[in-house]
Wavefront OBJ file of the C-alpha trace (Angstrom):
o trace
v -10.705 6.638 2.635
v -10.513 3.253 4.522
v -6.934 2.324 3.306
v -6.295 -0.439 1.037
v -2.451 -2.592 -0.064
v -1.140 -5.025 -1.926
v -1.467 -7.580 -4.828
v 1.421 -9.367 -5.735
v 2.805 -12.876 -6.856
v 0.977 -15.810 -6.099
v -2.366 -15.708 -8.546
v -4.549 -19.521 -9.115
v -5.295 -20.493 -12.501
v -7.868 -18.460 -14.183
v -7.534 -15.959 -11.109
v -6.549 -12.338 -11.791
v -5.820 -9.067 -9.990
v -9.021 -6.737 -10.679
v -7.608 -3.253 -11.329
v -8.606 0.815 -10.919
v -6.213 2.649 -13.789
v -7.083 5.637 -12.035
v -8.765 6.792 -8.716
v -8.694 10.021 -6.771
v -8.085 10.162 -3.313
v -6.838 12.602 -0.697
v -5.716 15.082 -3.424
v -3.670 12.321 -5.225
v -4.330 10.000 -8.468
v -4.119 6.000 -7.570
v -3.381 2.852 -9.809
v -5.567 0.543 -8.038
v -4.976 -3.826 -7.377
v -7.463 -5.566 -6.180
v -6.431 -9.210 -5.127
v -8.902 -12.022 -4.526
v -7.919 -15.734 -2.393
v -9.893 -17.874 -1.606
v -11.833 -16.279 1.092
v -11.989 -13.290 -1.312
v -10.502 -9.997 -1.128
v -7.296 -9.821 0.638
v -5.281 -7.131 -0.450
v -4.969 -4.159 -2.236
v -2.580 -1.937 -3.960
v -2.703 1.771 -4.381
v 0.361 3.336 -6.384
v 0.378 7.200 -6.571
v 0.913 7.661 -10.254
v 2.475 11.078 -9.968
v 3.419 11.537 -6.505
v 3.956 15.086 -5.065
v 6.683 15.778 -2.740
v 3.734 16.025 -0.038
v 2.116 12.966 -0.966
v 3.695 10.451 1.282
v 3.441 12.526 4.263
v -0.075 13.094 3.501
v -0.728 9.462 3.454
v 1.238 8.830 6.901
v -0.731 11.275 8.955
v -4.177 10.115 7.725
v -3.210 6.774 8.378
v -1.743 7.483 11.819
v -5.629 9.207 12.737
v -7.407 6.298 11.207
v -4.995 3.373 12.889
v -2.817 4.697 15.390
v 0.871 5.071 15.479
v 2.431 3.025 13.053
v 4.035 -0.380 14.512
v 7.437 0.222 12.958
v 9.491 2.151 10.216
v 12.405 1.366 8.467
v 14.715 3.224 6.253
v 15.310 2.067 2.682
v 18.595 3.232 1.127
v 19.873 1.453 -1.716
v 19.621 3.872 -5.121
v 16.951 4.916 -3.790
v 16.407 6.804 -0.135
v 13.201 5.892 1.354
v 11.161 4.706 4.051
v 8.611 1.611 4.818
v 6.110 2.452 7.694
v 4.138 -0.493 8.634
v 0.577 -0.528 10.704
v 0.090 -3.377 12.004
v -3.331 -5.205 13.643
v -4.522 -8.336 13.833
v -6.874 -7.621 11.129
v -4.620 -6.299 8.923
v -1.614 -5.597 7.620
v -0.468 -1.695 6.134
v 2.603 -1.172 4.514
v 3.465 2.620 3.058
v 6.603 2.566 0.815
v 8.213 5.747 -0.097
v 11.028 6.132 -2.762
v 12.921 8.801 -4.519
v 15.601 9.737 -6.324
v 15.895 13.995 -5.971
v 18.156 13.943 -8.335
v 16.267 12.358 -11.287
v 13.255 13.719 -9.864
v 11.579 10.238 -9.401
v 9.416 9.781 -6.673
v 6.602 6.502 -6.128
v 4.628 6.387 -3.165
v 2.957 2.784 -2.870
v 0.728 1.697 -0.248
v -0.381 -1.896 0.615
v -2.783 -3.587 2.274
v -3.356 -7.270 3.691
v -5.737 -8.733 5.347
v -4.906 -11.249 8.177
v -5.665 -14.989 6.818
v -7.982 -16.851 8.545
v -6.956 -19.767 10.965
v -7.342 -22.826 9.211
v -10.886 -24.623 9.245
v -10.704 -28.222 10.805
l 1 2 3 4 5 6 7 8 9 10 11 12 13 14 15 16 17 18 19 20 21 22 23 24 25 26 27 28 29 30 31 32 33 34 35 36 37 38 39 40 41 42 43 44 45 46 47 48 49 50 51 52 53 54 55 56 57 58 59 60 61 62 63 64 65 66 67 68 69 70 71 72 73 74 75 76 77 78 79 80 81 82 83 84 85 86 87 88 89 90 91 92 93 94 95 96 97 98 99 100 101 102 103 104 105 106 107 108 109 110 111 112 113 114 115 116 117 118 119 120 121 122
């Protein structure tokens, strides 16, 4: 699975996200955003519609083979506990967000890709 993240915000007049309800991947289901710019697609969304307890660790170590150690990681803890792991390149951009709540049993796993924007043209 070549990994994929984000769509969000910012869409142009007449432009819209192009979305997956529901893909299988790595033993998980996936609400997938597509986002298109300018210089086409630039990012994409996958959202783990019923995460397991194993599903963001799952995602962490097949993204560690395919890219390395991730760049950084920081701790989330507001309602939620959680953690952000980025990967960073200068191709790309991968963010894996992990939230739960034990004690409502409420878990999302989201994980986000952007590509690098071009330098501008002159």
């Amino acid at each position: 699975m070549q990994v994929p993240g984000s769509v969000r915000g910012d869409h142009r007049a007449g432009q819209r996200p192009v979305a997956i309800p529901a893909y299988e991947a790595d033993g998980a289901t996936f609400r997938v955003l597509f986002g298109f710019g300018a210089d086409g697609l630039g990012r994409i969304q996958l959202t783990a519609l019923k995460p397991s307890s194993a599903t963001c660790e799952d995602l962490e170590k097949r993204l560690t083979q395919e890219h390395a150690k991730p760049s950084s990681r920081n701790a989330i803890e507001t309602s939620l506990r959680g953690e952000e792991i980025l990967w960073t390149t200068p191709r790309e951009t991968i963010t894996l967000s992990c939230l739960e709540k034990p004690s409502l049993g409420f878990r999302t796993v989201t994980l986000d890709y952007t590509a690098a924007t071009a330098a501008p043209k002159n």
